[in-house]
C-alpha positions, -999 to 999 in steps of 0.1 A, spaced: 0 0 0 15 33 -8 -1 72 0 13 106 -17 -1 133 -25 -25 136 -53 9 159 -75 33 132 -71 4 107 -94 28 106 -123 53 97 -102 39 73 -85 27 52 -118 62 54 -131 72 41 -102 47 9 -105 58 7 -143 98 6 -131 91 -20 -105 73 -42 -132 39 -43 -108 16 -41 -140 -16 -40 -120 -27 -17 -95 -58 3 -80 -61 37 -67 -83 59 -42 -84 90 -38 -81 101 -2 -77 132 21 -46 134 38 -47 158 75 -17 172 90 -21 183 124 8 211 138 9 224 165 18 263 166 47 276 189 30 309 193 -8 306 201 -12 342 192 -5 325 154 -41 312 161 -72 310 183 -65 276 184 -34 260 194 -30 239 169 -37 244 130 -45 218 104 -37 210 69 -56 188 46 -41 174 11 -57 156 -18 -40 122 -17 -42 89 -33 -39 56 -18 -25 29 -42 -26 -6 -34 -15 -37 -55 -16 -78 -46 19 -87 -61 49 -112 -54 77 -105 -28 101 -104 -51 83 -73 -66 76 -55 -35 107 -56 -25 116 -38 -60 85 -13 -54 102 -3 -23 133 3 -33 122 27 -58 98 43 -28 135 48 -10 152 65 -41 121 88 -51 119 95 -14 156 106 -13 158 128 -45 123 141 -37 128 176 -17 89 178 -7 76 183 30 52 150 17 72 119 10 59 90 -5 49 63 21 50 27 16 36 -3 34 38 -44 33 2 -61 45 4 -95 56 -32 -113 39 -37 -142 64 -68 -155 45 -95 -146 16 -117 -156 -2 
C-alpha cells in the first residue's frame, strides 16, 4: 500500500511501471496534517490543520516485486525535496476468499 499526494500521481505510476507491478488500484483520499503552533497568538487555536488531496495505491503482487516497489519508494523519497514523501507499506493477507 502506498499514499502521496495527489501531484506526485505521475510519479507514483512510473514508479509501478519501473518495479514491473503491471496492475494496481487507486483511491483517492484526504490526507490531514495536524501542527501544532509555537505561538498561540498565530491562532485561536493551538493547533492548526492542513488537509491534502492524496491517493492511496494498493497492488496484490509477489515478494520479489515488493521488494523492487520499495526500493524505488526509497530512491524517489531521497531525491524528492517535498515536505510530503511518499509512504509505503507491506500487508500480511492471512486469509480470503
Amino acid at each position: 500500500m502506498i499514499t502521496s499526494i495527489t501531484e506526485f500521481e505521475k510519479d507514483i505510476c512510473a514508479l509501478f511501471k519501473n518495479s514491473q507491478i503491471e496492475v494496481y488500484s487507486t483511491y483517492d483520499i484526504r490526507g490531514h496534517k495536524l501542527q501544532k503552533r509555537e505561538n498561540i497568538q498565530n491562532n485561536w487555536f493551538s493547533a492548526h490543520r492542513d488537509n491534502f488531496d492524496s491517493k492511496m495505491y494498493f497492488t496484490f503482487t509477489s515478494e520479489e516485486l515488493v521488494e523492487t516497489m520499495l526500493n524505488e519508494v526509497k530512491k524517489y523519497n531521497a531525491q524528492n525535496t517535498s515536505n510530503n514523501p511518499v509512504k509505503a507499506i507491506v500487508l500480511d493477507i492471512e486469509k480470503s476468499v
